[in-house]
N, C-alpha and C positions, 0 to 999 in steps of 0.2 A: 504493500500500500504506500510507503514510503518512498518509492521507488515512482509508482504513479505520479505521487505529487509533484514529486521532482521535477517529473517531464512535465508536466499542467503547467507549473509557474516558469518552465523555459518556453515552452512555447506559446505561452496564452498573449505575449509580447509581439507574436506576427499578426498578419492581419488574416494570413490563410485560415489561423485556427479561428479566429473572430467570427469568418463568417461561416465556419463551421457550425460554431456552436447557435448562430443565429438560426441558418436552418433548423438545427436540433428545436428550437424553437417554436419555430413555424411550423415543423412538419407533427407536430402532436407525438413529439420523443424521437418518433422514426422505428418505432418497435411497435410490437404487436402483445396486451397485457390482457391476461383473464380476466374479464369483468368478476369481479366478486362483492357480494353483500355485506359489509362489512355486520359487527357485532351490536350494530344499533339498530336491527329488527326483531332483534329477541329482549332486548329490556331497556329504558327508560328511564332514569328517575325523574320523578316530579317535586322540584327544586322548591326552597321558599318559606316551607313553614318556620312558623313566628315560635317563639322563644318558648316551650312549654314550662318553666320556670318561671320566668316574667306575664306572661298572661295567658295562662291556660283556660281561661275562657274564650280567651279570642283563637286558639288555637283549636278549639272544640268546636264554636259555634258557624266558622265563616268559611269552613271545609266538608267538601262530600269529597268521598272517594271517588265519586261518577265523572267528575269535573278533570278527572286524567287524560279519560279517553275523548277529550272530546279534538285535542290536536290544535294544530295549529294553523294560519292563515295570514297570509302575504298582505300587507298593510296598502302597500301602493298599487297593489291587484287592481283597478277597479276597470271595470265593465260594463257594458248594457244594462244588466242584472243587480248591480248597483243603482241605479236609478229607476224613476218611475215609471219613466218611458221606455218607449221600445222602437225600431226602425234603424235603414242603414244611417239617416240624419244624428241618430241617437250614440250610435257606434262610433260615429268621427267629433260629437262632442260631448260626449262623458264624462271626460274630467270636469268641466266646466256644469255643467249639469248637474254632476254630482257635490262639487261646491257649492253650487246655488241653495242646494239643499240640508246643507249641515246648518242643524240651530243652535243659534248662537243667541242669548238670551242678552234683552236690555240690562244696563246698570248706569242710568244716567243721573240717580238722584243719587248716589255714592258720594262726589264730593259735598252733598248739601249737608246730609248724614254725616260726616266727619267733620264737618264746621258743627253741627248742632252735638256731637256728645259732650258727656263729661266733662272730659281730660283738657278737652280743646279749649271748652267755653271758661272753667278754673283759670286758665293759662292767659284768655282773653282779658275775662273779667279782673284780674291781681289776684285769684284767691290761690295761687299756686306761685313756686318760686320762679323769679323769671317771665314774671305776667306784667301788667299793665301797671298793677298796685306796685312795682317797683320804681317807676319816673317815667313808663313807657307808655304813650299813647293808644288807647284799645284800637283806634282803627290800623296805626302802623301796627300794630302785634297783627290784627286780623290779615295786613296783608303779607305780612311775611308769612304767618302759617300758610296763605293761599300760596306763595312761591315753593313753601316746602312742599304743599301738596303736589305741586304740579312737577318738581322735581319726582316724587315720589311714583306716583301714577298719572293714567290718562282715563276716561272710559274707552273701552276698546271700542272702535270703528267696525261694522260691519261688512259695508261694502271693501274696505281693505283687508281684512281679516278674510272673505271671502276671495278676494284677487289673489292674497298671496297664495294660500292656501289650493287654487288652481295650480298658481307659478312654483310652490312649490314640488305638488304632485307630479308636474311634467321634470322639472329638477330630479327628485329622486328617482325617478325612472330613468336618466338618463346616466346617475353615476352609481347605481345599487341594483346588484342582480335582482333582488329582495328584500324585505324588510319583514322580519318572521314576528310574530305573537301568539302567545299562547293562547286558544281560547279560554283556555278552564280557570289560568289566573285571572283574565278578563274578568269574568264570570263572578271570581271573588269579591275582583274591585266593584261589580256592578252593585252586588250583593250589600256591601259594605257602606256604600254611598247611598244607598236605600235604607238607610237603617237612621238617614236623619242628622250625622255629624257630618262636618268638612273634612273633604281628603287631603291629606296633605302627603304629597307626592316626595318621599328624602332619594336622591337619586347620586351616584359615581359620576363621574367625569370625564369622560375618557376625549373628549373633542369639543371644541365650541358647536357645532355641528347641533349637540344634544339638544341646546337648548331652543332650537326650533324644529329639533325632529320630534320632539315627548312631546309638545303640546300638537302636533296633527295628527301623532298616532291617537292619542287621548280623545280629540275631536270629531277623527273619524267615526270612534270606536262610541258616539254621544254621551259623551263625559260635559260636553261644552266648553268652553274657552279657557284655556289654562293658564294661570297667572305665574309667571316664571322670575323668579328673583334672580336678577343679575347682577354680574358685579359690574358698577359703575369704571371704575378704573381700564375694564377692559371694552368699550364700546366709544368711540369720538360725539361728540352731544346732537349731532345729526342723528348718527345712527341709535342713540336713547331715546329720540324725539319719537323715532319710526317704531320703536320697540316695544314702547309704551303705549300706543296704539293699537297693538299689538296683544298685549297685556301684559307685558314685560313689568317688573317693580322694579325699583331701585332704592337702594341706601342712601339717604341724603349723608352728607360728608361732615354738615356737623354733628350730626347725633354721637361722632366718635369724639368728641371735645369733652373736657373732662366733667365732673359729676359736678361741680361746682362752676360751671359755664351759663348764664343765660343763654345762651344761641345752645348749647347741647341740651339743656332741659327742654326746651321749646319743641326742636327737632325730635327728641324721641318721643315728645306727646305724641308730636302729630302722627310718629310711625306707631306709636301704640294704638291710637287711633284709626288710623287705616285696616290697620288686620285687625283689629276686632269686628269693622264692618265687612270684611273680607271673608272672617271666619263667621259674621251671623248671615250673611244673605249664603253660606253653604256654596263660596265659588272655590273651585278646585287648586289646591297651591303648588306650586313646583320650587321645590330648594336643591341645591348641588350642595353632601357633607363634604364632597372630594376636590383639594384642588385639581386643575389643569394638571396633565404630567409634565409637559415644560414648564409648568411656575415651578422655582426652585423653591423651598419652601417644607412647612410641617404638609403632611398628607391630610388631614383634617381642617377643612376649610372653615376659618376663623369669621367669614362672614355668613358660611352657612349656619352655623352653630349661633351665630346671632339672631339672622332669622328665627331658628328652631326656637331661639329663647323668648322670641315675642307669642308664640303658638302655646309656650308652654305656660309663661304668665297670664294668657288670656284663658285659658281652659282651669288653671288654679284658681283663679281670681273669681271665675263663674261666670264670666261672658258667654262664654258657650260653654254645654254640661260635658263634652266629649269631643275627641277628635280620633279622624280613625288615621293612623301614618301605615305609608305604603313604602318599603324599600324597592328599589328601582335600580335596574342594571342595563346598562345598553350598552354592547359588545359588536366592534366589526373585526373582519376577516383584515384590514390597514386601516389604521385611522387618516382620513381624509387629510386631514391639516395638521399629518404629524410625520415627522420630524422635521419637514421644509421650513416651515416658518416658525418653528421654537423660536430662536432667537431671535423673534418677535414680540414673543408671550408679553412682555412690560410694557409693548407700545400700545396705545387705543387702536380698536379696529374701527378705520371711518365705512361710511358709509359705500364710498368711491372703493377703498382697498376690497371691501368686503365684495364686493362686485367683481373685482378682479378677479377676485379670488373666486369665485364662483368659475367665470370664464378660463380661465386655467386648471380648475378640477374637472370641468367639462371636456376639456382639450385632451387632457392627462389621463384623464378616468376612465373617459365615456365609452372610447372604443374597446380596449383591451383587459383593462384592469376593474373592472366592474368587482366590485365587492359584495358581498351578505352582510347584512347585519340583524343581532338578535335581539331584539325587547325584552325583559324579563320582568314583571310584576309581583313581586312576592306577598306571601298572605299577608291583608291588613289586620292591623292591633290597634288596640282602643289603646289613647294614649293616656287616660282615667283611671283603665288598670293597671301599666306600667307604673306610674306615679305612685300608685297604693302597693303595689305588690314587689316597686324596687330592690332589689335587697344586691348586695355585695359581702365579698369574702375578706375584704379589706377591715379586717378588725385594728390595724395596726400598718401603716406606710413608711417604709423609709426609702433618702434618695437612692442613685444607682454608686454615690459616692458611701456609703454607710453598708451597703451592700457586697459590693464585688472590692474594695478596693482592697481593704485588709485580705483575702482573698490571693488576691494579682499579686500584691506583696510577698507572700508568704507570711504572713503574722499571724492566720488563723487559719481554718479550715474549713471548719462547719458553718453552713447558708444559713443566715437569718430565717428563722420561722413569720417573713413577713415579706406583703406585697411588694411593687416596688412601685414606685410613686415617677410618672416622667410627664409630662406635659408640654407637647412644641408649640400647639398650636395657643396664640395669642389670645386676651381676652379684647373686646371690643368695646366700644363704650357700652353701646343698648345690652350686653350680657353684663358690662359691668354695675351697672343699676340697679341689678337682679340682685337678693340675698344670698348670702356666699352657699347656703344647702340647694337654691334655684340651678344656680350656677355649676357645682357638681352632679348635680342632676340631668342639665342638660350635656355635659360633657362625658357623663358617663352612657346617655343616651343615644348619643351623636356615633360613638364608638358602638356601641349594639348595634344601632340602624346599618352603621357602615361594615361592621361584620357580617349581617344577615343581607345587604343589596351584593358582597363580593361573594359570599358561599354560595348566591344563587345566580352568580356570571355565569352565561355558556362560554363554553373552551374551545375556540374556533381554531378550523383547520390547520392556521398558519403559527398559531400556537404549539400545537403539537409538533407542528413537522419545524420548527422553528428549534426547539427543544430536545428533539432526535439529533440536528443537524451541532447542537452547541456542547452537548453534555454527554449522548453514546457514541456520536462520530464526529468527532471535530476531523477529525483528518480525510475526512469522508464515505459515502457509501454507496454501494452499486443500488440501481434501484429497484431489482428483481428484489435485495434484500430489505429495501426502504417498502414496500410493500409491505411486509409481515409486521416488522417492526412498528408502524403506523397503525395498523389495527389493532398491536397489543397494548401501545398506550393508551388508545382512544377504549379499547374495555377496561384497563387501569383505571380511565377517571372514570368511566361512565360507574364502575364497579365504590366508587369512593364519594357517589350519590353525588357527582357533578355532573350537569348535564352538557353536551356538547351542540356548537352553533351547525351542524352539518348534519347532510346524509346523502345516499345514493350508493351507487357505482366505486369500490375502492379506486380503479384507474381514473374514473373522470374525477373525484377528488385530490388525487395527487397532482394529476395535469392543472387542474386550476389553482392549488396553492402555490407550485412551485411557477407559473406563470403571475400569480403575484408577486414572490421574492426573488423575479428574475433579478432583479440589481444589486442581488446580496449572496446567489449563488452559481455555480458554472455547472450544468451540464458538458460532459465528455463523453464523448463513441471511446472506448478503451478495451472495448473486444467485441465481435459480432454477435449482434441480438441485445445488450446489457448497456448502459448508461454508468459512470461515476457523478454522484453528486456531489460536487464540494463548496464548502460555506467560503465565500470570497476574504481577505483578510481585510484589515482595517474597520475602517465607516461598519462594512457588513457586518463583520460580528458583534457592533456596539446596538445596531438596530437589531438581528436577532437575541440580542440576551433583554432588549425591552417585550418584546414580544412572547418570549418563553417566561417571563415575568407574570401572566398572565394565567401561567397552569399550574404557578406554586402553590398557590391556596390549596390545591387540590392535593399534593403531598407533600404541605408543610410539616406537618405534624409524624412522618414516618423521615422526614428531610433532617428534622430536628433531633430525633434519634438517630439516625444513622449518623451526625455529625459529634452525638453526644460518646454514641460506642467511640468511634474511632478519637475523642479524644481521651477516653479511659482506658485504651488500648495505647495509645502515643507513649507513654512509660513504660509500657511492657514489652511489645512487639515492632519491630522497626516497619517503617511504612511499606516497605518493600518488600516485607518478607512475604511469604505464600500464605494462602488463605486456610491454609491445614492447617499452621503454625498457628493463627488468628485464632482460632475455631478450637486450638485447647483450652484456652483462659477463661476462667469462671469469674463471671460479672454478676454479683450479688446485685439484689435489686437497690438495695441502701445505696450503691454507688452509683447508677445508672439515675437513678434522683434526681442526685446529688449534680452529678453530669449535665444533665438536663436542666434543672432548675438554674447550671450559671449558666447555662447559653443560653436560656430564656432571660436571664438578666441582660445578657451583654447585647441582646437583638433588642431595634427600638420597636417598639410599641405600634409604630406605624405599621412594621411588617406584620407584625403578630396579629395587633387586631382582637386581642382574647377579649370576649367577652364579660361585663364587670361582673356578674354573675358567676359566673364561675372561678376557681382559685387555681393556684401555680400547680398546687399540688394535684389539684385533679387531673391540671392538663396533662404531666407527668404522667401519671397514671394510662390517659388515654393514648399520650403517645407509648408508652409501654404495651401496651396493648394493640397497637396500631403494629407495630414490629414482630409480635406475636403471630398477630392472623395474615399481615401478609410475609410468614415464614423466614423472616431473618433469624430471628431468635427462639430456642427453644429451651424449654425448660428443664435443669438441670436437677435429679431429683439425688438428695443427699442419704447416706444411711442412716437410718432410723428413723425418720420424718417420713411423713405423712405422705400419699402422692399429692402433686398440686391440683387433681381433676378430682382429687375423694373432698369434696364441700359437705358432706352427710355427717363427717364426728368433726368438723371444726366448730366452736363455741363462740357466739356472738359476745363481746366483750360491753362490760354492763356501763361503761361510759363515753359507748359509741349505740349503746339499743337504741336510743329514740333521738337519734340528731334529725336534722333534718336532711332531706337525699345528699345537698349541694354537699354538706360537708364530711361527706363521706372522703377519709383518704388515702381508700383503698376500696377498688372494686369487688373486693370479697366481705370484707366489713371487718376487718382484724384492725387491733391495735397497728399502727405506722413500725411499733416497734419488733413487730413480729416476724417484718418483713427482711431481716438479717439475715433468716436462712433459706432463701431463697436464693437460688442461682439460676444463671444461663448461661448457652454456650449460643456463640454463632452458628446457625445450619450450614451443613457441609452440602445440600444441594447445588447442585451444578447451575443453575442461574444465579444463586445468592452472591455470588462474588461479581458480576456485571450489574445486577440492582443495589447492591449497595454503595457500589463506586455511581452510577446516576444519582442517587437520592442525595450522596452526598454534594457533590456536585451541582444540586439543585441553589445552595445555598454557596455557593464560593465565590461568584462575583462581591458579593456584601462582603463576606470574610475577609477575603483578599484584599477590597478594597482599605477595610480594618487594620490589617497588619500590615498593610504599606505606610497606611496616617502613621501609625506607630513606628514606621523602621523612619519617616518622613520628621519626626520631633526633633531630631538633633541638627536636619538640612534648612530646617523651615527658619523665617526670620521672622521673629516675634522679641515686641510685639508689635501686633497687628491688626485691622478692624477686620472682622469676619467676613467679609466680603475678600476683602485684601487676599487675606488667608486662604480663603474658599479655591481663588486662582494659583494659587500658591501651589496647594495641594493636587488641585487638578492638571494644571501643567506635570508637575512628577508623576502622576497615577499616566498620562499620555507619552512622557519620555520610558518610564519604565515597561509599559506595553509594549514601545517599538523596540525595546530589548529583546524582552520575553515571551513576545508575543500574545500575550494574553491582554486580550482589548475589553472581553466582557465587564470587566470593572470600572473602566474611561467612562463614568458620567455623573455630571456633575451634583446631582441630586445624592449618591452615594459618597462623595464628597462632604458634602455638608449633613449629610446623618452622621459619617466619621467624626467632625467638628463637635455635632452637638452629643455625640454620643462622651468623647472623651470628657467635654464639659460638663456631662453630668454623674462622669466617673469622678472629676476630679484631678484629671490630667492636666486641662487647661481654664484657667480663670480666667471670666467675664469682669470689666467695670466699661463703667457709661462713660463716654466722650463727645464734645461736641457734634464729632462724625461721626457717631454712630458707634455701639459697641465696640472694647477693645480687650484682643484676646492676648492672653499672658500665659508663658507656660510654669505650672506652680512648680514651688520648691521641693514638691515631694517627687515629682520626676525628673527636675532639671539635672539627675546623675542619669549615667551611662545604664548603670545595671537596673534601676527601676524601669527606664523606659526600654531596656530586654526582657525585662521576665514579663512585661505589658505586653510585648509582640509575640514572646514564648506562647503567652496564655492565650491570644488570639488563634495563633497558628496551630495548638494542639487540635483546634474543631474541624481545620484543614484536610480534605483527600487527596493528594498529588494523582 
């Protein structure tokens, strides 16, 4: 195979091989492949459901099992049979027909209603701080609330809401093979919305795109007109004008002015005001908890969680008795406006760009590269039961400096019997108004939603084959054998209750992903009848390991043990040695914990995602468990003990009988401490040594990235403002790949999790500066051998 490569990158430099490989292209491979069915006509899962711990009522009430089968249906499908008419006149104008006919419900006395509440009229009259009774004239106060209203919302426009929504229907048919939805979550949502609360729509982020694809899908599907909070910063005041018409919201800019601001007190009446009449006249809300993937930044969107805090103060408060929130997932085969114009991400989009932009994804798209994309709706939950049935394992937080450092050190050993407390994403003003138990609530909320909208992403083709191409074969593969290989992962997830964005014909699914990541991989003729694949180097592999990003969810949890074995294994058996050797070492379960629990410290938060419901320890457990059934490990039974499958003379321990499930911490219900004599050994089956090198592997762009910041502390020059730094480190993560070749870690968002992960080890200290935070590196690492045994301890989680 080596051999191969060799000759690929001497010759891929001619032009002869060029157009070699372009035919390869055109000619649909140039081979002849067995159409086969892949493993998604025999099982399904049906994604989604809400937290049975947090609201098991809504998890009982707003589900049939009937609602499985009922499938799915192409959103931009429409047809004659879609409208009311019929004729060949009807056929050539449909779209438009079918437009004419979505209802779209008045709301014009909206802004009357937000000048006559409460909150408004206090503010008006002086009875509130920041009102009139201050030196302020009642009619100037009245008209600045009108400026903030008008900043804030519009009434939507009909006839333009109808215009677009033709123009966009002809648009999405023009850059999307598909646009897939589930009936049977429909069905929920329908369900749900019938029951009398406002929907409040929490959704990922995977493209600007989203936020005018979820309100047509929602429109089509007679939801009516969806109110989508945008962020101001990212739209030119043209293009907010148009949005807002639309039914776009926005953040007015001083509601973020501090708590003691007349203009920020003002400003968040009138947005507390706004949603409350939002949430009583029952119009449907769209929030994003997910930044952008090119905002650099915490993963948890700072101004979705504000939003989320107004929904949740008005439902407390008693404005409205209930809200039902819907987790939301929208997945494509390439994100439309990603990776081209990242390095856009911080400028506004106007009106004129956005156009452009259209016109060059029509250019680019329309003919060759037509993509899928999958809607996901997951069960709604009342958000009156969450609130009352809240609960957390967090009896007790400390930071990730109080945690791991002594640890890294060597000064102790044993993990804190306690959560770990990390927080990136900033507070805003409108959260910060809130009462500090509001304000954890909604961030502990924010964090569920966004775990239960990622668990229920479909895992689109280009995923997978993305992830074959970066972590089983980087050096390449034929693709008689990229066939098999494809199907086994795609029942991997499907088997690990993720659902996947595809189906059909195994051949005609390879042809059209690898005709999407044409510009990332090379087809080669390299013997008669067979193809070599291989992932292009540079640029390529940093876009493939975004995309393979996409199916860790799916074996995080078996990724985090397998990273946790091999670094309990790192002292005993050298990395190289053979997998027999591996496979004698008895790994008691107290250690594999133990293992687990610090890579779960040392991973941010953003990745993980755990739910606050659940504790470290259980996760532990699950991933232990997770290793179990899918056969890495097997249980090692010692003499005179018990076997581990006889559960018939084990004795429930009488200060674990009646805990409640969550805190259970151990799935047999034994004391924690019992768990000593428990062993394992690595399985000596013949695939375990290729799947555990994947799994681990899953997680090594992060890792890597980790233990370079750390080899990178004595190179770096600090100090430095975080930004500063942030280039600092990324230039070295980009010299050092064109070394080592290993490019899956060059991006900059892995950068600045390195940054803030060590500041909240403790590695590196924050103080304020005029410019902007400045980062110091402290006295406890600024020797040689601390910031070694920091890289030692990263690197033990490492699989070469």
């Amino acid at each position: 195979m080596d051999t191969v490569l060799e000759t690929r990158l001497q010759t891929q430099q001619k032009s002869s091989q060029n157009g070699q490989e372009t035919s390869l292209w055109s000619s649909g491979f140039g081979m002849k492949l067995e159409a086969v069915t892949p493993f998604l006509g025999k099982y399904r899962p049906f994604v989604g459901r809400c937290c049975q711990t947090c609201t098991p009522k809504s998890w009982e009430s707003l589900f049939h099992r009937s609602i499985m089968d009922l499938g799915f249906c192409n959103v931009i499908l429409v047809k004659e049979e879609n409208t009311r008419f019929r004729g060949w006149l009807v056929r050539r104008l449909c779209y438009f027909l079918w437009s004419l006919e979505q209802h779209i419900p008045p709301c014009r006395d909206a802004p009357k209603k937000i000048m006559e509440s409460t909150g408004v009229q206090n503010i008006i009259s002086g009875r509130a701080p920041g009102g009139a009774g201050e030196g302020q004239v009642p009619s100037l106060v009245k008209k600045e609330v009108q400026r903030i209203l008008d900043h804030i919302q519009a009434p939507p426009c009909p006839f333009l809401l109808r215009l677009f929504s033709w123009a966009l229907l002809r648009f999405l048919n023009c850059l999307f093979l598909n646009v897939q939805l589930h009936k049977g979550q429909m069905k929920m949502v329908h369900k749900a919305a019938q029951a009398g609360s406002p929907v409040v729509f929490l959704s990922t982020h995977k493209s600007l795109l989203d936020g005018i694809l979820l309100p047509f899908v929602l429109l089509s599907q007679g939801l009516g007109v969806l109110r989508v909070a945008w962020d101001p910063r990212a739209c030119s005041p043209t293009l907010r004008a148009l949005l807002r018409k639309l039914g776009g919201l926005f953040l007015p800019l001083e509601a973020n002015l501090p708590l003691d601001s007349s203009e920020g007190v003002l400003a968040r009446a009138v947005v507390h005001a706004a949603m409350e009449q939002l949430l009583v006249s029952r119009q449907p809300l769209l929030i994003f908890l997910e930044e952008l993937p090119g905002a650099q930044g915490p993963r948890l969107s700072a101004l979705g969680q504000a939003w989320l805090g107004l929904v949740v103060q008005a439902v407390k408060v008693g404005i409205v008795p209930d809200a039902m929130l819907v987790p939301v997932a929208v997945t494509y085969d390439l994100v439309p406006d990603a990776p081209r114009y990242a390095h856009h991400a911080s400028a506004p989009l106007g009106l004129w760009t956005g156009a452009l932009a259209v016109l060059r994804s029509l250019r680019g798209w329309g003919c060759s590269r037509r993509v899928c994309v999958r809607v996901q709706l997951a069960q709604p939950f009342s958000l009156q039961e969450y609130t009352i049935n809240a609960r957390s394992c967090w009896g007790s937080r400390q930071t990730l400096e109080q945690l791991l450092q002594p640890i890294v050190l060597g000064q102790c050993t044993a993990v804190p019997d306690t959560e770990k407390e990390q927080e990136w994403a900033p507070v805003t003003g409108p959260l910060l108004a809130l009462k500090e138990e509001d304000q954890l609530l909604v961030r502990r909320l924010s964090c569920h939603v966004l775990n239960a909208s990622v668990a229920s992403s479909a895992v689109m083709s280009t995923a997978i084959m993305a992830t074959l191409l970066l972590f089983k074969h980087p050096k390449g593969v034929f693709l008689s054998q990229l066939l098999g290989e494809f199907s086994w992962l795609t029942e991997e997830t499907l088997l690990r209750g993720f659902d996947v964005g595809f189906s059909g014909q195994l051949r005609c699914l390879l042809q059209h992903t690898l005709s999407l990541l044409r510009a990332h991989v090379a087809l080669l003729c390299v013997r008669q009848g067979d193809l070599l694949v291989v992932p292009r180097p540079g640029p390529g592999l940093m876009h493939l390991a975004r995309l393979s990003a996409e199916l860790l969810p799916a074996f995080l949890s078996e990724a985090v043990g397998a990273c946790a074995v091999r670094g309990l294994l790192a002292g005993r058996v050298p990395p190289e040695g053979p997998w027999e050797l591996q496979g004698i070492e008895l790994l008691s379960q107290n250690e594999l914990y133990r293992q687990i629990l610090l890579l779960l410290h040392l991973l941010p938060q953003d990745l993980l995602l755990l739910p606050p419901c659940q504790s470290s320890y259980c996760y532990c457990q699950e991933v232990l468990d997770r290793l179990i059934q899918c056969g890495l490990l097997v249980a090692e039974e010692t003499p005179g003990s018990w076997p581990a499958c006889d559960t018939g003379r084990q004795r429930l321990s009488a200060r674990l009988l009646w805990k409640p499930s969550g805190d259970f911490t151990d799935s047999d219900s034994d004391d924690f401490e019992e768990a000593e004599g428990r062993y394992f050994r690595l399985s000596q089956q013949s695939r375990c040594p290729d799947f555990f090198l994947f799994l681990c592997r899953l997680l090594s762009p992060l890792l890597k990235a980790f233990a370079q910041a750390a080899a990178f502390l004595h190179q770096g020059q600090l100090p430095d403002t975080e930004s500063g730094y942030t280039e600092q480190l990324f230039q070295f993560l980009q010299a050092t790949a064109q070394e080592e070749g290993f490019f899956e870690c060059v991006d900059p968002n892995l950068a600045i999790s390195a940054i803030w992960t060590f500041r909240d080890l403790g590695v590196l200290q924050q103080t304020a500066s005029p410019a902007g935070p400045v980062l110091h590196l402290s006295p406890t690492f600024a020797s040689w051998d601390n910031q070694e045994k920091l890289e030692q301890f990263i690197r033990q989680f490492i699989c070469g």
